[in-house]
KOLGU-846240 format. One record per residue: residue number from 0; y, z, x of N, C-alpha, C in turn. Coordinates in pm, 1 decimal, decimal comma, padded with zeros to 6 digits, m for minus. Last residue first. Layout:
+-----+----------+----------+----------+----------+----------+----------+----------+----------+----------+
!   i !      n_y !      n_z !      n_x !     ca_y !     ca_z !     ca_x !      c_y !      c_z !      c_x !
+-----+----------+----------+----------+----------+----------+----------+----------+----------+----------+
! NUM !        Y !        Z !        X !        Y !        Z !        X !        Y !        Z !        X !
...
+-----+----------+----------+----------+----------+----------+----------+----------+----------+----------+
end
This chain:
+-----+----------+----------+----------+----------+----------+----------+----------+----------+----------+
!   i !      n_y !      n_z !      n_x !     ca_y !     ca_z !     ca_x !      c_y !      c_z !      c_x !
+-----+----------+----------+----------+----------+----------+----------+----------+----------+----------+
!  94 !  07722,8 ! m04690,9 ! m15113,2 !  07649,4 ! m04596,5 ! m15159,1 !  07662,7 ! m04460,5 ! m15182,6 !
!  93 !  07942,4 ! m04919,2 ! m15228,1 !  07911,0 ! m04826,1 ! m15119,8 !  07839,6 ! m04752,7 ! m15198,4 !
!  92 !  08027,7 ! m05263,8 ! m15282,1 !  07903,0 ! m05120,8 ! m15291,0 !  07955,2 ! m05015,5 ! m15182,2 !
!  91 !  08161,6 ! m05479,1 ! m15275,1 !  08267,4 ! m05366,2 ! m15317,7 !  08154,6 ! m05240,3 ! m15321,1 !
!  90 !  08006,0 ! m05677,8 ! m15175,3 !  08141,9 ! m05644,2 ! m15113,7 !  08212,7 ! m05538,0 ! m15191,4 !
!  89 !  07824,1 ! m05739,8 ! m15355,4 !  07773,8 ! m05631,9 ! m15219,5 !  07927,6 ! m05563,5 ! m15146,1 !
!  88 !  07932,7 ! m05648,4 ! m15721,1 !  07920,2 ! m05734,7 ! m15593,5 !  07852,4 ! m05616,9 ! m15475,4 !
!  87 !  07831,8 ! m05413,2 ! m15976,6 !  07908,1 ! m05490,5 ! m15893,6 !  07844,0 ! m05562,8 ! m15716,6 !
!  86 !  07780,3 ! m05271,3 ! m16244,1 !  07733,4 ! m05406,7 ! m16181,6 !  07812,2 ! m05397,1 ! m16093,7 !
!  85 !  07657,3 ! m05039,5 ! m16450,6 !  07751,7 ! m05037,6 ! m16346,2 !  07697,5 ! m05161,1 ! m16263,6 !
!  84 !  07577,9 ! m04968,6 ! m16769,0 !  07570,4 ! m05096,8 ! m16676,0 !  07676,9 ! m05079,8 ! m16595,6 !
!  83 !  07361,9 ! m04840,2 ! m17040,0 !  07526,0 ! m04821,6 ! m16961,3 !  07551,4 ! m04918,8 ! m16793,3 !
!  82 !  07231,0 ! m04912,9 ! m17337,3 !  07214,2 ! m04985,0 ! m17204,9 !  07402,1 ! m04946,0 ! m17136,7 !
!  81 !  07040,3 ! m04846,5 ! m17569,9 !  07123,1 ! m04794,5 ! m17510,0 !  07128,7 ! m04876,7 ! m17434,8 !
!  80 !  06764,3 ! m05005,8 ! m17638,4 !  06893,0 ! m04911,1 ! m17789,3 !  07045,6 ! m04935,2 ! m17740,0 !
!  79 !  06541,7 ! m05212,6 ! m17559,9 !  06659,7 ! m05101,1 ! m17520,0 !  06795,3 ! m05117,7 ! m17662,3 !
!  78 !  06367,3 ! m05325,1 ! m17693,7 !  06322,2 ! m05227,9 ! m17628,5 !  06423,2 ! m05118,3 ! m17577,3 !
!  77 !  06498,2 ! m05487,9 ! m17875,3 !  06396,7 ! m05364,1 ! m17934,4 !  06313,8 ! m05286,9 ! m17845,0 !
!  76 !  06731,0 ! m05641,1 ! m17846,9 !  06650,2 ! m05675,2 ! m17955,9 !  06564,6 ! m05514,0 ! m17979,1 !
!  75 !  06725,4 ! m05620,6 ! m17559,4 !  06823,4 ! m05567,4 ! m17632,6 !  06786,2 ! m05545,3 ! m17765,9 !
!  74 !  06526,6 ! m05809,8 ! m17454,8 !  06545,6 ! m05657,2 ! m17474,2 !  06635,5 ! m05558,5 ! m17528,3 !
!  73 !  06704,7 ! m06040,0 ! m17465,5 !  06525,2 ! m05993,0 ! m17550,5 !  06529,2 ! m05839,0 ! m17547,7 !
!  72 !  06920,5 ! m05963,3 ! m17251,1 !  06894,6 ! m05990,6 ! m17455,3 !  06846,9 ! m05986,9 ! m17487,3 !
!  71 !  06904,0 ! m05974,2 ! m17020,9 !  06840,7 ! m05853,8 ! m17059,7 !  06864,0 ! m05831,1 ! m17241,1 !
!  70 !  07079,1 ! m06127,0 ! m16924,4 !  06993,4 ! m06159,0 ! m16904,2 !  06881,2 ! m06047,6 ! m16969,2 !
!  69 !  07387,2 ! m06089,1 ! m17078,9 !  07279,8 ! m06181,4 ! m17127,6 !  07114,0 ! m06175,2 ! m17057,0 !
!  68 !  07350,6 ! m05802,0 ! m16934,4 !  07351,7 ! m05773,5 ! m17119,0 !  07327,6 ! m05988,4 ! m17158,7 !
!  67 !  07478,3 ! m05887,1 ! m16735,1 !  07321,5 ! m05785,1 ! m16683,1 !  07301,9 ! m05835,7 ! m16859,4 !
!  66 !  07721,8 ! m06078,4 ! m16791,8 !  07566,9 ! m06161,4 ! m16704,0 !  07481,5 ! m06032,4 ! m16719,6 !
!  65 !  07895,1 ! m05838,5 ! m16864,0 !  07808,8 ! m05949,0 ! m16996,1 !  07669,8 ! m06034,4 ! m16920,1 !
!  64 !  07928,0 ! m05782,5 ! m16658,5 !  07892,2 ! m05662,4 ! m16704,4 !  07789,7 ! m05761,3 ! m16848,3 !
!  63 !  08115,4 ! m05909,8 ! m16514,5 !  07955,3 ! m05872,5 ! m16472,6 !  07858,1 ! m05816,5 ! m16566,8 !
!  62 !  08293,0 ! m05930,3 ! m16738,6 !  08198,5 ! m06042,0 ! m16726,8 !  08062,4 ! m06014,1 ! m16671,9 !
!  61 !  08433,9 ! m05677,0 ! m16631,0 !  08369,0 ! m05732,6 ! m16785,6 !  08274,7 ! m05836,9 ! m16808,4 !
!  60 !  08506,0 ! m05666,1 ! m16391,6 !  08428,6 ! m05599,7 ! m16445,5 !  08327,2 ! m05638,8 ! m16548,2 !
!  59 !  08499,6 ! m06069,5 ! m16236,7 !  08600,5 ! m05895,8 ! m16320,0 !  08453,1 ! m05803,1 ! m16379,0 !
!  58 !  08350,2 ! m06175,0 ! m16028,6 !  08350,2 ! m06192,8 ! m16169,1 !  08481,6 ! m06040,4 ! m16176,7 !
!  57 !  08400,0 ! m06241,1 ! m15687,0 !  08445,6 ! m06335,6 ! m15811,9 !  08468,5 ! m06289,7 ! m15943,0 !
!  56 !  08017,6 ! m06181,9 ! m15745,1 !  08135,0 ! m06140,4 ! m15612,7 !  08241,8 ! m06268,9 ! m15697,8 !
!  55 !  07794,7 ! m06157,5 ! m15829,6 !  07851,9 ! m06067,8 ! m15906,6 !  08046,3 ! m06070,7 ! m15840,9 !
!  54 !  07602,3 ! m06270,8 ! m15740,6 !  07611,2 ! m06325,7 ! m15808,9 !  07750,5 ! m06238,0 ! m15906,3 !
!  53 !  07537,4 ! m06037,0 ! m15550,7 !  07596,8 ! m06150,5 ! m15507,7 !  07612,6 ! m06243,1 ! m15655,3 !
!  52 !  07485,9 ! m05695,0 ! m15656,2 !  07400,0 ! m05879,0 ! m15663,8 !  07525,3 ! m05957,7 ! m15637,1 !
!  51 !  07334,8 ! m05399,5 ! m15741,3 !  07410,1 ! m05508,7 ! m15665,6 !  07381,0 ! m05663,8 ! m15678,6 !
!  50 !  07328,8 ! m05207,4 ! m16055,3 !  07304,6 ! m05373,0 ! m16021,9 !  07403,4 ! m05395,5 ! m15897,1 !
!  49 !  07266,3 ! m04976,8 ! m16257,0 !  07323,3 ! m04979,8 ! m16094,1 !  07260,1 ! m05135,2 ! m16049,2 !
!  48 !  07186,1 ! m04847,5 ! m16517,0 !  07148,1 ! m04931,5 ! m16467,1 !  07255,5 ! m04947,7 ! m16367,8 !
!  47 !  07051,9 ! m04597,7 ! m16809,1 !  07148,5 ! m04649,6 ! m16692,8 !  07123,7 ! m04756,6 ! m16603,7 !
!  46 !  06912,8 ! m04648,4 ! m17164,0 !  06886,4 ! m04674,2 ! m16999,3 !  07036,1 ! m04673,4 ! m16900,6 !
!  45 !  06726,7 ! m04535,3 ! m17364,5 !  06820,7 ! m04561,6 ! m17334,2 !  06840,1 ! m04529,4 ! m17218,7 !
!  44 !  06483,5 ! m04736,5 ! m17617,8 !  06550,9 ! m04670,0 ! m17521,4 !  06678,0 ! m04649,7 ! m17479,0 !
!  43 !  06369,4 ! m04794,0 ! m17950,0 !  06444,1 ! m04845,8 ! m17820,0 !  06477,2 ! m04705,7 ! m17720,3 !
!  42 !  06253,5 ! m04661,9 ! m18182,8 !  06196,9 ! m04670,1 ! m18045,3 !  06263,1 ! m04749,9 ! m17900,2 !
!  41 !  06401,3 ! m04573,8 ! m18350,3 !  06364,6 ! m04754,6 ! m18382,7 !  06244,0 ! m04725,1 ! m18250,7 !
!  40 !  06494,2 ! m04303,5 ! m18370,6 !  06380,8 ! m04340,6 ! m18425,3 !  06343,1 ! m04466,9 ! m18411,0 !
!  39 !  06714,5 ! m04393,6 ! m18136,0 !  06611,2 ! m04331,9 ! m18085,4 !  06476,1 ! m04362,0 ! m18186,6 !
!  38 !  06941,2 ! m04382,2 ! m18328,3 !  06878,0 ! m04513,5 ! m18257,4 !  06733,8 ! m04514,0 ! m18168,4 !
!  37 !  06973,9 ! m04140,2 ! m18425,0 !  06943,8 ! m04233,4 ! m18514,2 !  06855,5 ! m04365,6 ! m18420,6 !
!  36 !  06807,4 ! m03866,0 ! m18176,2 !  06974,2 ! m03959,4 ! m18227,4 !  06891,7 ! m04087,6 ! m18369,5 !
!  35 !  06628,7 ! m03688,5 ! m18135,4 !  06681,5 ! m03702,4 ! m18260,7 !  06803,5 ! m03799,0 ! m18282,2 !
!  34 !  06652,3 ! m03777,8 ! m17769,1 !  06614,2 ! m03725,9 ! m17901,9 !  06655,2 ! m03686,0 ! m18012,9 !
!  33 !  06852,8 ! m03817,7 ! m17566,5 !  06917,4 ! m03850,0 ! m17735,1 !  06831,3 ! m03868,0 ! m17789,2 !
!  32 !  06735,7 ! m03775,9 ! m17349,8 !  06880,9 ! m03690,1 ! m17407,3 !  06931,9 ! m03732,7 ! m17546,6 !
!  31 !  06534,4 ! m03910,2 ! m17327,1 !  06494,5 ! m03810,0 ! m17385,5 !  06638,8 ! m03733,6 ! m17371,9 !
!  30 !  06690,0 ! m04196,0 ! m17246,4 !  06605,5 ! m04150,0 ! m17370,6 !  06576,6 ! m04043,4 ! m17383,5 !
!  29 !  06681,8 ! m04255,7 ! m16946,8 !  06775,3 ! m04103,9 ! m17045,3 !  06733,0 ! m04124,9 ! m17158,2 !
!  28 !  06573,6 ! m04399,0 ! m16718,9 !  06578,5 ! m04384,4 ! m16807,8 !  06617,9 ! m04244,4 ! m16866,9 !
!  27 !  06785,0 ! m04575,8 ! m16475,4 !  06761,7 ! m04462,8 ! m16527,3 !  06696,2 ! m04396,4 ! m16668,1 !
!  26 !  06708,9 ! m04788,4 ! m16161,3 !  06742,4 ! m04774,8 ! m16333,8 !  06711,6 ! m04619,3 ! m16330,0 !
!  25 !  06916,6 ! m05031,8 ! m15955,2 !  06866,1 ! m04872,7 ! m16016,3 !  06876,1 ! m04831,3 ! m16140,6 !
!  24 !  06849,5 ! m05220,3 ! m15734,0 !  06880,2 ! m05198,9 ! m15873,8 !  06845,2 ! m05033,1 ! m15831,6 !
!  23 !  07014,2 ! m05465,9 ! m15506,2 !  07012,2 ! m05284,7 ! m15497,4 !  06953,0 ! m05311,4 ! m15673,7 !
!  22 !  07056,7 ! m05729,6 ! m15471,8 !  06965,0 ! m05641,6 ! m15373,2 !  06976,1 ! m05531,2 ! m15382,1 !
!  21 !  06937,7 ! m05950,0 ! m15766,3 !  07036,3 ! m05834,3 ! m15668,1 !  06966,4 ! m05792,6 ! m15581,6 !
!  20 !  06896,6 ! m06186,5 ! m15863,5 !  06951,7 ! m06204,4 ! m15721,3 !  06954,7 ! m06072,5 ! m15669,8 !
!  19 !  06922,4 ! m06238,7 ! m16100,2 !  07049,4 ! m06239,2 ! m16049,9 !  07034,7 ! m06209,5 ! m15890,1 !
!  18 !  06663,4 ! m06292,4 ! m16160,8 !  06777,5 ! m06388,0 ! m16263,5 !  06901,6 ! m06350,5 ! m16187,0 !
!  17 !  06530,5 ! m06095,6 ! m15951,4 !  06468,7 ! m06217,0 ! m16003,5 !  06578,7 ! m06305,6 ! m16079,3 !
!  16 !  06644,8 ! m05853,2 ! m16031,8 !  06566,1 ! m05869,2 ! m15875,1 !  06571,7 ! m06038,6 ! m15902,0 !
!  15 !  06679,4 ! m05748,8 ! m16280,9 !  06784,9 ! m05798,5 ! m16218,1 !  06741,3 ! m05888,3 ! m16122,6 !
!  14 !  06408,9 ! m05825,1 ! m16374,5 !  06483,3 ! m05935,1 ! m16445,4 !  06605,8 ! m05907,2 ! m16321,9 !
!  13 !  06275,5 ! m05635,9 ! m16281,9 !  06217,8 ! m05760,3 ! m16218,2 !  06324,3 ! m05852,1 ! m16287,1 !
!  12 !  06441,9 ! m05391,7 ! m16381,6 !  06409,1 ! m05381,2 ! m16197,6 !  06415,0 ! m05560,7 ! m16209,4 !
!  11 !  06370,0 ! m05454,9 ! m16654,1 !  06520,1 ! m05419,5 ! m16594,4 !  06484,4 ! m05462,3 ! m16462,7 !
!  10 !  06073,4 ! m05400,6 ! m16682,7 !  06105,0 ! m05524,2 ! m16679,7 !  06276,5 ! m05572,3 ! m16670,1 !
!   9 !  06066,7 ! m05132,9 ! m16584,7 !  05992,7 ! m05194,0 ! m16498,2 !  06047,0 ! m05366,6 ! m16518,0 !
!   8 !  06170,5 ! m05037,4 ! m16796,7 !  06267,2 ! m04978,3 ! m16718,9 !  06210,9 ! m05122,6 ! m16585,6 !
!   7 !  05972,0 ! m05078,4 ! m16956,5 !  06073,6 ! m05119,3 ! m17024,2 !  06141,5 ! m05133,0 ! m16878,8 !
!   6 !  05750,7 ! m05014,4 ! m16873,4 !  05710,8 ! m05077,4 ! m16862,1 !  05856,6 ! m05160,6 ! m16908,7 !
!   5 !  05855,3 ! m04672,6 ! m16932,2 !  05814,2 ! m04753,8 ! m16773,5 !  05803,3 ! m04892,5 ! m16785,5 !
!   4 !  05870,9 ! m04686,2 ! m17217,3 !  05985,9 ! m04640,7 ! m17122,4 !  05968,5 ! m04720,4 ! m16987,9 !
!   3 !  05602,9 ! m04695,3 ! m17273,1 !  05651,6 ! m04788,2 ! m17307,7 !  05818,8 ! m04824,6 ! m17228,0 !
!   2 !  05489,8 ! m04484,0 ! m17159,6 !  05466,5 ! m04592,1 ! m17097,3 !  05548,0 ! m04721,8 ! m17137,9 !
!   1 !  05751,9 ! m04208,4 ! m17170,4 !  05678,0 ! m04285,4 ! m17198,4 !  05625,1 ! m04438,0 ! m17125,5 !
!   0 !  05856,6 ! m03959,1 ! m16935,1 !  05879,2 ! m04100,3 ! m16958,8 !  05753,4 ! m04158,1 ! m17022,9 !
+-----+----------+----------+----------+----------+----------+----------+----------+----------+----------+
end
């Protein structure tokens, strides 16, 4: 994992923790499975992401899924390439 990777993956953790509230994140960085991909030369990343959050209880899949992808738009821009996003409420987690 590059530093730039950590410091990427690091500002996922504090944006869910912090703009939505959650009490579970989990990030993954996978960038190095799509070495040589096209999107890879820009230097964005590519990230999994596991969001609990109360802010999530109410929405349909799709919507949760647009609240992680608005709060994480600057980054969309040029730190993350990739972004795969499993969101959901506390009431539907199991670990």
């Amino acid at each position: 994992m590059t530093a730039r990777s950590q410091a990427t993956k690091a500002t996922i953790e504090r944006k869910m923790k912090d703009d939505l509230a959650a009490v579970r994140v989990e990030v993954e960085d996978e960038t190095w499975k799509h070495a040589g991909h096209a999107g890879a030369a820009t230097g964005g990343g590519h990230f999994t992401v596991l969001v609990v959050s109360p802010r999530f209880e109410g929405l349909n899949p799709l919507d949760r899924r647009r609240l992680v992808f608005s709060v994480l738009q600057s980054e969309m821009q040029g730190e993350i390439h990739a972004l795969i996003v499993r969101a959901v409420p506390p009431s539907e987690w199991t670990p």
